[in-house]
Each structure stands twice: as C-alpha cells, then as structure tokens.
N, CA, C and O atoms as a printed pandas DataFrame, in Angstrom:
     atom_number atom_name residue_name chain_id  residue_number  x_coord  y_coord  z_coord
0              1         N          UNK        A               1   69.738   -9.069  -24.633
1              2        CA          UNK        A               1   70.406  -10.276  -24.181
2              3         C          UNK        A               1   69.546  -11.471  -24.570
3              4         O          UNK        A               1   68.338  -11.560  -24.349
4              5         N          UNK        A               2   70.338  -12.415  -25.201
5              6        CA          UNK        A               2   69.444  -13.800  -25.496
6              7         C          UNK        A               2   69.105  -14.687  -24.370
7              8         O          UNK        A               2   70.004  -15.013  -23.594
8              9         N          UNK        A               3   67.871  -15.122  -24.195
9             10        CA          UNK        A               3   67.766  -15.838  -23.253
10            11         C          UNK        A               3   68.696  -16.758  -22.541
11            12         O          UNK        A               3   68.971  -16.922  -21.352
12            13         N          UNK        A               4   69.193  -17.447  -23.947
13            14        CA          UNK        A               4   70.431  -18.490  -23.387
14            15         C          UNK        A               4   71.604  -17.693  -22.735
15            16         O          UNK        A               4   72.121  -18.263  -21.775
16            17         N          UNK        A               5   72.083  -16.563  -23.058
17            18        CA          UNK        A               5   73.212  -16.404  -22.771
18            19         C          UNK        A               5   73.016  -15.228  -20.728
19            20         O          UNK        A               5   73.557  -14.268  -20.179
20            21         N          UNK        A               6   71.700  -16.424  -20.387
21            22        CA          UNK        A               6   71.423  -15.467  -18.765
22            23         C          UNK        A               6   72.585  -16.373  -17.765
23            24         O          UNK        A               6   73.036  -17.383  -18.304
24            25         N          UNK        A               7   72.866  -16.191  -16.959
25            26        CA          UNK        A               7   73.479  -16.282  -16.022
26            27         C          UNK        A               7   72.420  -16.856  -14.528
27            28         O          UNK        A               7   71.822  -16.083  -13.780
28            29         N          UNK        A               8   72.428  -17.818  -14.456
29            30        CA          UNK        A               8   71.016  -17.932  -12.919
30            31         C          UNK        A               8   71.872  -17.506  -12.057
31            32         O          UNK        A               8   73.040  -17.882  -12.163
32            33         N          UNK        A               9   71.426  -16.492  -10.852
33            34        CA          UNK        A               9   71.076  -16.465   -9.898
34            35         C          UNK        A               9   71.469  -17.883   -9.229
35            36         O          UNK        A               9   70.691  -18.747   -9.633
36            37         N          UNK        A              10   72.397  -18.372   -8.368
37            38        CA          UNK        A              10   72.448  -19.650   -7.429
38            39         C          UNK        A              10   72.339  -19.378   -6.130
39            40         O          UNK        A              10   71.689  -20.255   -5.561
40            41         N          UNK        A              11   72.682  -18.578   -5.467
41            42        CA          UNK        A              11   72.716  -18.074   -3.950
42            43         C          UNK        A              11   72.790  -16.785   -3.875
43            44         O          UNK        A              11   73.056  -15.965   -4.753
44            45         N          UNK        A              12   72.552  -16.654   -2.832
45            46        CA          UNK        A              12   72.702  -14.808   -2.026
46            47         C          UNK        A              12   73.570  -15.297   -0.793
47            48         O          UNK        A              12   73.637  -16.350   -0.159
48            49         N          UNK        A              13   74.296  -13.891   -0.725
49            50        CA          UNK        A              13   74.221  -13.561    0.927
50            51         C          UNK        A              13   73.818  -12.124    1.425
51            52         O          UNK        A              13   73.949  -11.109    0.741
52            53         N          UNK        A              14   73.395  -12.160    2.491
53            54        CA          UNK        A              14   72.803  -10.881    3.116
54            55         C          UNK        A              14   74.055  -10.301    3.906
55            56         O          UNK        A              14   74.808  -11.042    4.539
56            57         N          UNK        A              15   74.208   -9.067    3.835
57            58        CA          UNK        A              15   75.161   -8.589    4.768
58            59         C          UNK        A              15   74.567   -6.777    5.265
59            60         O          UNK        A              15   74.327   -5.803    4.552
60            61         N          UNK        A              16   74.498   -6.975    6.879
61            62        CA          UNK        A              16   74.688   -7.840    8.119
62            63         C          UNK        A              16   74.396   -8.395    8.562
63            64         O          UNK        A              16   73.386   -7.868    9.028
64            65         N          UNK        A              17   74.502  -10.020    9.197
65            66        CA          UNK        A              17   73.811  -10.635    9.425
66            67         C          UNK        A              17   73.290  -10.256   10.492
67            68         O          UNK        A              17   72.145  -10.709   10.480
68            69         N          UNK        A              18   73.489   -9.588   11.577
69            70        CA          UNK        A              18   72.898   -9.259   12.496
70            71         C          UNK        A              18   73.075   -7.382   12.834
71            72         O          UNK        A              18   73.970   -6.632   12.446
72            73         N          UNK        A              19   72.050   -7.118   13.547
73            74        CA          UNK        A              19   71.996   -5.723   13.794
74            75         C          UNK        A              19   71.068   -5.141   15.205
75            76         O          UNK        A              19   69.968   -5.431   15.677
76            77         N          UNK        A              20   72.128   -4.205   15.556
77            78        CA          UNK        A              20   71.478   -3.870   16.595
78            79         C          UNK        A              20   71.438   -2.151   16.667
79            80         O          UNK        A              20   72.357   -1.358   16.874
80            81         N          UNK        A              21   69.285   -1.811   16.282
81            82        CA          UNK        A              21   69.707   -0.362   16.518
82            83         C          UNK        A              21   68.954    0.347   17.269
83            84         O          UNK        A              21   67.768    0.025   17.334
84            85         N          UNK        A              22   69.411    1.440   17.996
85            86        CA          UNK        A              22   68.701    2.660   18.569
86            87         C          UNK        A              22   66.990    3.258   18.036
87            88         O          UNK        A              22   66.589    2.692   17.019
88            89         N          UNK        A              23   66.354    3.954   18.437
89            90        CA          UNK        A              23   64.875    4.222   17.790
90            91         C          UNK        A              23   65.623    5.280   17.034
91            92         O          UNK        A              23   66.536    6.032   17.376
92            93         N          UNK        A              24   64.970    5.119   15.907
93            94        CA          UNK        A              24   65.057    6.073   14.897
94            95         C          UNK        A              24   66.204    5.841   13.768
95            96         O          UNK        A              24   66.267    6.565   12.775
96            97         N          UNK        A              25   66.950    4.955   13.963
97            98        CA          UNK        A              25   68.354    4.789   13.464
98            99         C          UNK        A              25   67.872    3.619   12.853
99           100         O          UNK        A              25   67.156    2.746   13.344
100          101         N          UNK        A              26   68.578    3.745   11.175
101          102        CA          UNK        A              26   68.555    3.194   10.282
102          103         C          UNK        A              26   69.574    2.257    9.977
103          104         O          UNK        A              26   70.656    2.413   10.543
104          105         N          UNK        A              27   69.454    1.465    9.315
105          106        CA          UNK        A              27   70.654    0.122    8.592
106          107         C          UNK        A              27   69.964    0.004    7.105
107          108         O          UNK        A              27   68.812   -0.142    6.697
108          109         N          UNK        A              28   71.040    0.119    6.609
109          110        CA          UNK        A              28   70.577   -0.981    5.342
110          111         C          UNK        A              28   71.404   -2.151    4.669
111          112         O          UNK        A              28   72.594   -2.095    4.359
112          113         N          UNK        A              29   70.534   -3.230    4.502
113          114        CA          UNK        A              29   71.244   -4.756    4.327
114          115         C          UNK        A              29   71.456   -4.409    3.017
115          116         O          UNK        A              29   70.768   -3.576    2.426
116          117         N          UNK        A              30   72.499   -5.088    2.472
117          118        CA          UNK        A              30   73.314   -5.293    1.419
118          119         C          UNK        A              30   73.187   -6.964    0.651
119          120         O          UNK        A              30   73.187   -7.952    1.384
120          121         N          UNK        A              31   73.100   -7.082   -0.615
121          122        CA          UNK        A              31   72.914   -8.064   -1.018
122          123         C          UNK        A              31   74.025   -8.344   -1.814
123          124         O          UNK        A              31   74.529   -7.342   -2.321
124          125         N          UNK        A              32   74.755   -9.813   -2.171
125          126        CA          UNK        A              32   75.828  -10.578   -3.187
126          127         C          UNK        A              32   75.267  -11.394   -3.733
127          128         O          UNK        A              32   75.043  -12.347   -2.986
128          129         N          UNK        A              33   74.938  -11.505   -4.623
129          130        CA          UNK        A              33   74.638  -12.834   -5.931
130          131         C          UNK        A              33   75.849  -13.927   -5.745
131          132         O          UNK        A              33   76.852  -13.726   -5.060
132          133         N          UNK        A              34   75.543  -15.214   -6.543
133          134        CA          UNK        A              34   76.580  -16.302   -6.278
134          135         C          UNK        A              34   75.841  -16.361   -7.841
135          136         O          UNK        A              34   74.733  -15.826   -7.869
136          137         N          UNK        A              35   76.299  -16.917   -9.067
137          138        CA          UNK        A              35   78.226  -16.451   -8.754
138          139         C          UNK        A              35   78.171  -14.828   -9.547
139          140         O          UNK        A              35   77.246  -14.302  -10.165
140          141         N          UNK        A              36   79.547  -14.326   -9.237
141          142        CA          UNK        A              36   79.666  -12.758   -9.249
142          143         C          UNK        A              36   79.032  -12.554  -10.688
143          144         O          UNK        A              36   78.487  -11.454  -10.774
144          145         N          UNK        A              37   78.970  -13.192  -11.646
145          146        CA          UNK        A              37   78.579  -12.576  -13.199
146          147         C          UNK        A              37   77.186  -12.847  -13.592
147          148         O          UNK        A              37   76.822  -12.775  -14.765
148          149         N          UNK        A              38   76.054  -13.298  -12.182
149          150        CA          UNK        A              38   75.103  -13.848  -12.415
150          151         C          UNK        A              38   74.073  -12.597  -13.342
151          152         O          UNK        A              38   74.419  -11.435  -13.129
152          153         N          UNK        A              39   73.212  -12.735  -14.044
153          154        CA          UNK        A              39   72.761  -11.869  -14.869
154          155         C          UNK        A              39   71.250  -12.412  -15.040
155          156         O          UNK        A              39   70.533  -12.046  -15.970
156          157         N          UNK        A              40   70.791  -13.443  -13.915
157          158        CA          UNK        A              40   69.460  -13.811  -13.945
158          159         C          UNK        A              40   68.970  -13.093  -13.126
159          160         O          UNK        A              40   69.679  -12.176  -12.714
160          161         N          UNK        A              41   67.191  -13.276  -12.431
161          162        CA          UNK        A              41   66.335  -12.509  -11.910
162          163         C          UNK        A              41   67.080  -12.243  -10.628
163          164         O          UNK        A              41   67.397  -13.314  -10.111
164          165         N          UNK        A              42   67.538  -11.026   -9.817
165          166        CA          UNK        A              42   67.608  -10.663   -8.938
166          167         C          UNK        A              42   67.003   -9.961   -7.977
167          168         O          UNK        A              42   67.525   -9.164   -7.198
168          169         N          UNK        A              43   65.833  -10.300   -8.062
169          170        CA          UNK        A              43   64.431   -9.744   -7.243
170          171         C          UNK        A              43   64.792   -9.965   -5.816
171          172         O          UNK        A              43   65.689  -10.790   -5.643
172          173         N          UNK        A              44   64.437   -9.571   -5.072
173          174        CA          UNK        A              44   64.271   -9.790   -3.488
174          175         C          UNK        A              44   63.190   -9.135   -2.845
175          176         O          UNK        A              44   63.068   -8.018   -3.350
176          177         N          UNK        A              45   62.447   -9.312   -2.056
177          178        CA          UNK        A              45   61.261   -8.882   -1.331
178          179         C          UNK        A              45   61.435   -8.749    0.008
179          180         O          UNK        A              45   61.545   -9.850    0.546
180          181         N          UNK        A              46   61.506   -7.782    0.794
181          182        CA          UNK        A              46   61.715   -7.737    2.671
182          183         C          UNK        A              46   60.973   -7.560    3.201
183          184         O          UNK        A              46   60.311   -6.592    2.827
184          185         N          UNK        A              47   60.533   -8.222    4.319
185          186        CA          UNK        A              47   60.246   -8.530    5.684
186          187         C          UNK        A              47   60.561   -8.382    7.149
187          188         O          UNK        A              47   61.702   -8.343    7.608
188          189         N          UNK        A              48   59.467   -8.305    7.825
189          190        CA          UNK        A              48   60.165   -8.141    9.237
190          191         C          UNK        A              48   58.833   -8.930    9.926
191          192         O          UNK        A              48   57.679   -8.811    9.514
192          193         N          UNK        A              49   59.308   -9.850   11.191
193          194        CA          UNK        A              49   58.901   -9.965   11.999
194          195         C          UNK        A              49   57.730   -9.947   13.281
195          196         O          UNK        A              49   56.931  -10.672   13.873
196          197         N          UNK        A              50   58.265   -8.549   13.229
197          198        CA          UNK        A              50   57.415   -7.881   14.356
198          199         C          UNK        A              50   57.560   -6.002   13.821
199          200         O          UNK        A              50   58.487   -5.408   14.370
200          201         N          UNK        A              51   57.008   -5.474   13.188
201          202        CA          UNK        A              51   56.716   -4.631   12.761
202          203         C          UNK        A              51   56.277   -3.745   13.408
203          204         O          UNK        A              51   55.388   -3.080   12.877
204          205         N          UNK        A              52   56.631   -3.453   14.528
205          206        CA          UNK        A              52   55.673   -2.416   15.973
206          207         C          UNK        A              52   57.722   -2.041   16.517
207          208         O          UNK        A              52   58.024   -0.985   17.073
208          209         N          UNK        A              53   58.828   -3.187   16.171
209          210        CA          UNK        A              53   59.568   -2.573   16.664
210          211         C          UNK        A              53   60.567   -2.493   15.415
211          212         O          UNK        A              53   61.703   -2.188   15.779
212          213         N          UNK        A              54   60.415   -2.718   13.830
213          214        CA          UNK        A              54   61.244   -2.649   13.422
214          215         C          UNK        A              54   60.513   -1.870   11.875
215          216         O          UNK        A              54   59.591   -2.555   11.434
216          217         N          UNK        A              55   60.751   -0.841   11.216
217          218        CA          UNK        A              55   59.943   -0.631    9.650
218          219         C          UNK        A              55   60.704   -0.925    8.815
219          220         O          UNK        A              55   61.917   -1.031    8.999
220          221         N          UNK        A              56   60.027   -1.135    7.583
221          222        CA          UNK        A              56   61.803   -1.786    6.458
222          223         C          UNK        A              56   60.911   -1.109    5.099
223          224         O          UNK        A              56   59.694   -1.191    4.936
224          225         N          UNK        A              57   61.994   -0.368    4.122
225          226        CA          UNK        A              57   61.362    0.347    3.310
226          227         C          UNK        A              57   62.736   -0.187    2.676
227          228         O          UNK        A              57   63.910   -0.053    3.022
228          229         N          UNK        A              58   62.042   -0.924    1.484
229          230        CA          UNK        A              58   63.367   -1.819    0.453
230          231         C          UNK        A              58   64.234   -2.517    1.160
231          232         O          UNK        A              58   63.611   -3.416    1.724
232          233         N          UNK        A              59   65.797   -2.574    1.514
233          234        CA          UNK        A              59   66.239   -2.847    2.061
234          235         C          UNK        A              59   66.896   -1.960    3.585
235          236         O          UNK        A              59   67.771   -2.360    4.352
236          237         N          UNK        A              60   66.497   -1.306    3.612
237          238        CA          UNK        A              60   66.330   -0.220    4.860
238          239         C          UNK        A              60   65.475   -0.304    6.262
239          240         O          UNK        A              60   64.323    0.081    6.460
240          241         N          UNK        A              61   66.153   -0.763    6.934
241          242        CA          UNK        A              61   65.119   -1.163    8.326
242          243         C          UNK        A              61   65.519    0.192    9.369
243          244         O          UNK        A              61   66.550    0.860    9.437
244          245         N          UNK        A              62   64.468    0.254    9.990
245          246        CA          UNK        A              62   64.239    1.592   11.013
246          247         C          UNK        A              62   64.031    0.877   12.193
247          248         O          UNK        A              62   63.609   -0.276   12.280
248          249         N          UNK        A              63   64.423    1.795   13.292
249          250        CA          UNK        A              63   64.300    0.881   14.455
250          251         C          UNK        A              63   63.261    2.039   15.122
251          252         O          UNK        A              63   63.433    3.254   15.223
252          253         N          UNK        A              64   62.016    1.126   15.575
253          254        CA          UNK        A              64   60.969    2.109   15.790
254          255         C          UNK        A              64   60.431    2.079   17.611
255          256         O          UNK        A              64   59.977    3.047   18.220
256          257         N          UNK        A              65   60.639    0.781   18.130
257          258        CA          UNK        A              65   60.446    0.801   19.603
258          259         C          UNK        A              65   61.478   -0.136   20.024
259          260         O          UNK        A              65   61.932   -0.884   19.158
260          261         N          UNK        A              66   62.151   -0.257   21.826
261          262        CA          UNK        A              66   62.387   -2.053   21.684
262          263         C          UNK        A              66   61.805   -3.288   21.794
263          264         O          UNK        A              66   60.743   -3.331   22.415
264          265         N          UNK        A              67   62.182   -4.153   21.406
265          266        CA          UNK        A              67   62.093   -5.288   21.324
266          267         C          UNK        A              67   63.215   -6.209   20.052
267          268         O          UNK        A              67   64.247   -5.630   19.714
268          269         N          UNK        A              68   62.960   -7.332   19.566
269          270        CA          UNK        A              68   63.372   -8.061   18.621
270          271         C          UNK        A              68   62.517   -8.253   17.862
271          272         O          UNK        A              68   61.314   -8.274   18.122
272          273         N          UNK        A              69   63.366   -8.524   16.138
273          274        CA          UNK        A              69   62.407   -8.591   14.921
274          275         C          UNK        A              69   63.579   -9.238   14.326
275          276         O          UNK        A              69   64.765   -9.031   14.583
276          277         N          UNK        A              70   63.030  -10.099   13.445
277          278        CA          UNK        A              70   63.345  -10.684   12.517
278          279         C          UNK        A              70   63.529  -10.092   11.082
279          280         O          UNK        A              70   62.475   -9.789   10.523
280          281         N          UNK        A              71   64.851   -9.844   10.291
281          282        CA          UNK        A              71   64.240   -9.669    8.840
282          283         C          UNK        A              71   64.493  -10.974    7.963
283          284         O          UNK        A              71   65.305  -11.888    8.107
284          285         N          UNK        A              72   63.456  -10.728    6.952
285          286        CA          UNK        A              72   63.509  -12.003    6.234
286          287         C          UNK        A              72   63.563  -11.220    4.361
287          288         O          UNK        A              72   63.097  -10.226    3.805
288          289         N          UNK        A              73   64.398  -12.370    3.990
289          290        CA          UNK        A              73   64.016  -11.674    2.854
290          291         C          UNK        A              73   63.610  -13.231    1.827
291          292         O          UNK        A              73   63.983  -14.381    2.056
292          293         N          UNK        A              74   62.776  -12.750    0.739
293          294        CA          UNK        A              74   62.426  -13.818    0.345
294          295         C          UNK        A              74   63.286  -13.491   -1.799
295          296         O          UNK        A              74   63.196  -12.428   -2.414
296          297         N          UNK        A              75   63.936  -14.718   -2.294
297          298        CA          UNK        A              75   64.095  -14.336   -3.296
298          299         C          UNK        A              75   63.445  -15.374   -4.245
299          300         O          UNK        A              75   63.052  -16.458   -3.813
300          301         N          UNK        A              76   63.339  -15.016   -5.566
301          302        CA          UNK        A              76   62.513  -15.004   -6.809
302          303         C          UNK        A              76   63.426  -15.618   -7.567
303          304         O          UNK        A              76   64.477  -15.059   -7.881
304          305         N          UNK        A              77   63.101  -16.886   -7.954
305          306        CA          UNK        A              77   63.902  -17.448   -8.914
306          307         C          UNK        A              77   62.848  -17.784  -10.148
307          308         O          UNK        A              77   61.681  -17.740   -9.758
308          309         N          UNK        A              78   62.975  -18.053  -11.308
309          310        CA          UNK        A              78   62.620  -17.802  -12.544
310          311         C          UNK        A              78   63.433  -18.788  -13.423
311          312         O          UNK        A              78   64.566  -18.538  -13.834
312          313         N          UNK        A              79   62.775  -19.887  -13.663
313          314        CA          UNK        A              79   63.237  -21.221  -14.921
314          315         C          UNK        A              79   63.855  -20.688  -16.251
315          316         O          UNK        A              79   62.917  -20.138  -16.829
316          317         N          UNK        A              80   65.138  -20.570  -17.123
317          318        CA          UNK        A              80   64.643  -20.104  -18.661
318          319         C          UNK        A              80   64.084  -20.837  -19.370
319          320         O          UNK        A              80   64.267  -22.040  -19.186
320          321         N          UNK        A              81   63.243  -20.421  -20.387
321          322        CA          UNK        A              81   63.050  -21.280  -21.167
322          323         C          UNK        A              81   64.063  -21.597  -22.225
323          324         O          UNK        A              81   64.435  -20.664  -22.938
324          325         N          UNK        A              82   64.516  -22.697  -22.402
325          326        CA          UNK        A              82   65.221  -22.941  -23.954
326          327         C          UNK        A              82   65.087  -23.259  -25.126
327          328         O          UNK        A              82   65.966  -23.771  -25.821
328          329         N          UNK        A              83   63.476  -22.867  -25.615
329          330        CA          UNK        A              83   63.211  -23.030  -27.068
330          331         C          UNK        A              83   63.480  -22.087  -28.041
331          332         O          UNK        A              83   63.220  -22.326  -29.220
C-alpha cells in the first residue's frame, strides 16, 4: 500500500461502555474505527485503574475482587509523511 493511499484513523468507539462483573468472569471490549474504511495505525493499548480488582490481558478484563476500576484505553496516532 502507498503511503498516500492510507486512510487515518479519526475516532474510535469502545463498546461496552460500561460493565459489571462477577470474580472470575470475563468481558471483552470491542473496538470501531471512524470512518469504516480507515486503513491507518490502529494500535490501542489497555488499562485499568485499580488493578487488585480488575486484570486486562489485550482487550479482555477479568474481574478479580470487588470494588471499581476504570478501563482506559489509550490510542496511537501516526502523521503520513507525503514526500
């Protein structure tokens, strides 16, 4: 693929936005690019919070004690060059 002909990456959405789980019971968040034919960097990196009640392996969070946690995800955007 030629550089020029990439597609950026403009937005995400995360889906679910919210979740509520049992110990031991798993979710995994789902990601959408904006717009649908985007063909630039789609990296994402996950996070949590408080990590004593929640583990996250890729997009896969485990629910490990109670309490509340936050996930965060952070994404990677990348300039093209056009020379």
């Amino acid at each position: 693929m030629n550089i020029k002909d990439i597609v950026e990456v403009t937005g995400l959405t995360i889906s679910p936005r919210t979740v509520t789980l049992n110990l031991d019971e798993n979710k995994t968040f789902t990601v959408s690019y904006t717009p649908l034919n985007a063909t630039g960097n789609k990296a994402v990196t996950w996070t949590v919070s408080n990590s004593s009640v929640l583990a996250i392996s890729g997009s896969t969070v485990t629910g490990l004690s109670a309490g509340t946690s936050n996930v965060f995800t952070i994404a990677y955007r990348f300039k093209k060059n056009n020379k």
